[in-house]
N, C-alpha and C positions, 0 to 999 in steps of 0.2 A: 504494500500500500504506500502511494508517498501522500507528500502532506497537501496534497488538495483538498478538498470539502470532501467529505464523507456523507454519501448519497444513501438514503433509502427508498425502495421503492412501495409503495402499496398495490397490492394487486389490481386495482381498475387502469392503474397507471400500465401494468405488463399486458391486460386485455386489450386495451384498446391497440396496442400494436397488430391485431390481429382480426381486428372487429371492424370492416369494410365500411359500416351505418353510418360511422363518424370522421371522413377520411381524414378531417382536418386536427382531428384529436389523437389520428393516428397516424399523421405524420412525427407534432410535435411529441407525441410518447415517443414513436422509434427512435427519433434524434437523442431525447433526453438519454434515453437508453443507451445508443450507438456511442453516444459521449462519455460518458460513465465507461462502458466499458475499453474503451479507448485509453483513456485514464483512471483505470484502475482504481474507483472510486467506488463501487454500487454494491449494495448490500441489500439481500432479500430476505425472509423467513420464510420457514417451512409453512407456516400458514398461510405465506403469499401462493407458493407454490399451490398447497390442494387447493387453495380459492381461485387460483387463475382453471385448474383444471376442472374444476366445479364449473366455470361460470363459460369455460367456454365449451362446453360439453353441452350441456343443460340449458344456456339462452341463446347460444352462437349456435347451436348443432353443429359442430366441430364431430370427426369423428375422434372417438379416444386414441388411435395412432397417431393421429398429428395433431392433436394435444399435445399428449408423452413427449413428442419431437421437440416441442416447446418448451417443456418444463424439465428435458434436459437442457438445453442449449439457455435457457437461466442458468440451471446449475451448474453450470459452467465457466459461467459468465461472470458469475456473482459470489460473492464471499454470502455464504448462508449462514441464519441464525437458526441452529435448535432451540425450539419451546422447552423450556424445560418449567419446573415446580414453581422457580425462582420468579421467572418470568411472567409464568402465569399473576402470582402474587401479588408482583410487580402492579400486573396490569389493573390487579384489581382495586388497590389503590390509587390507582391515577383513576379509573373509572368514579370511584368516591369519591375525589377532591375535585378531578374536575366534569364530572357529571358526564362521561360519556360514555358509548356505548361499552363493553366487554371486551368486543373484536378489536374493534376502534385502540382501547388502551392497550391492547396485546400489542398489535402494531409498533404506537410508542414506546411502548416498555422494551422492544425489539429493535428500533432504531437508536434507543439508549444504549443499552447494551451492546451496542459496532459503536460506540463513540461515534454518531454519523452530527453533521451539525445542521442539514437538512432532511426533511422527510417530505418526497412528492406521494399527494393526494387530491384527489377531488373531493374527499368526503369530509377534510373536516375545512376548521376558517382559514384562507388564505392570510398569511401573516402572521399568524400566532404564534406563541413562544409557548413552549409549555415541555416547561422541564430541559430549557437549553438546546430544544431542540424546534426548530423554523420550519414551519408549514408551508408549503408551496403549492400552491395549484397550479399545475405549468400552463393549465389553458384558459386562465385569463389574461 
């Protein structure tokens, strides 16, 4: 890793790479993407992974072979974070303090944990700080 920003991805941010509906969301996800890994910056978690493979299975009708293909070629790409006890914990205190979803705070609690200083998503507030770590919605 060197010392450029340390990226995280949330999974809407890896689907749309592959989700035709939105081209323009999926351009700039793939770039974000392409960039990161270029630069040796991007960090995913195992729960991005099944949720990318959940979502484009199940609302893309992806078949599951080239799904897989995807969710290798992250993990490949990507420094992963295992979920683990800690984490979970983690997440569930941030859900309490800052009132958010479960998923939502596993996320954070996972891009805490890569010491990442950004975390791209569309799901939570663009600009927010929470817990040191900076909210990006790349598509505004």
């Amino acid at each position: 890793m060197n010392d450029k920003n340390k990226v995280f991805f949330d999974s809407n941010i890896l689907v749309y790479t592959i989700d035709s509906n939105f081209p323009d969301k999926q351009v700039v996800s793939s770039k974000i993407i392409k960039d990161s890994i270029k630069n040796n910056t991007g960090f995913i978690s195992t729960q991005c992974l099944q949720e990318f493979y959940n979502v484009s299975t199940k609302k893309l009708n992806c078949s599951k072979e080239y799904a897989k293909t995807f969710v290798e070629g992250f993990s490949n790409s990507f420094e992963i974070q295992q979920i683990n006890t800690q984490l979970i914990l983690s997440a569930i205190d941030i859900s309490i303090k800052y009132q958010f979803s479960f998923w939502d705070s596993l996320i954070i609690s996972s891009a805490i944990s890569c010491d990442c200083s950004i975390l791209y998503s569309e799901d939570l507030s663009n600009g927010q700080v929470i817990e040191g770590i900076k909210i990006v919605n790349p598509f505004m």
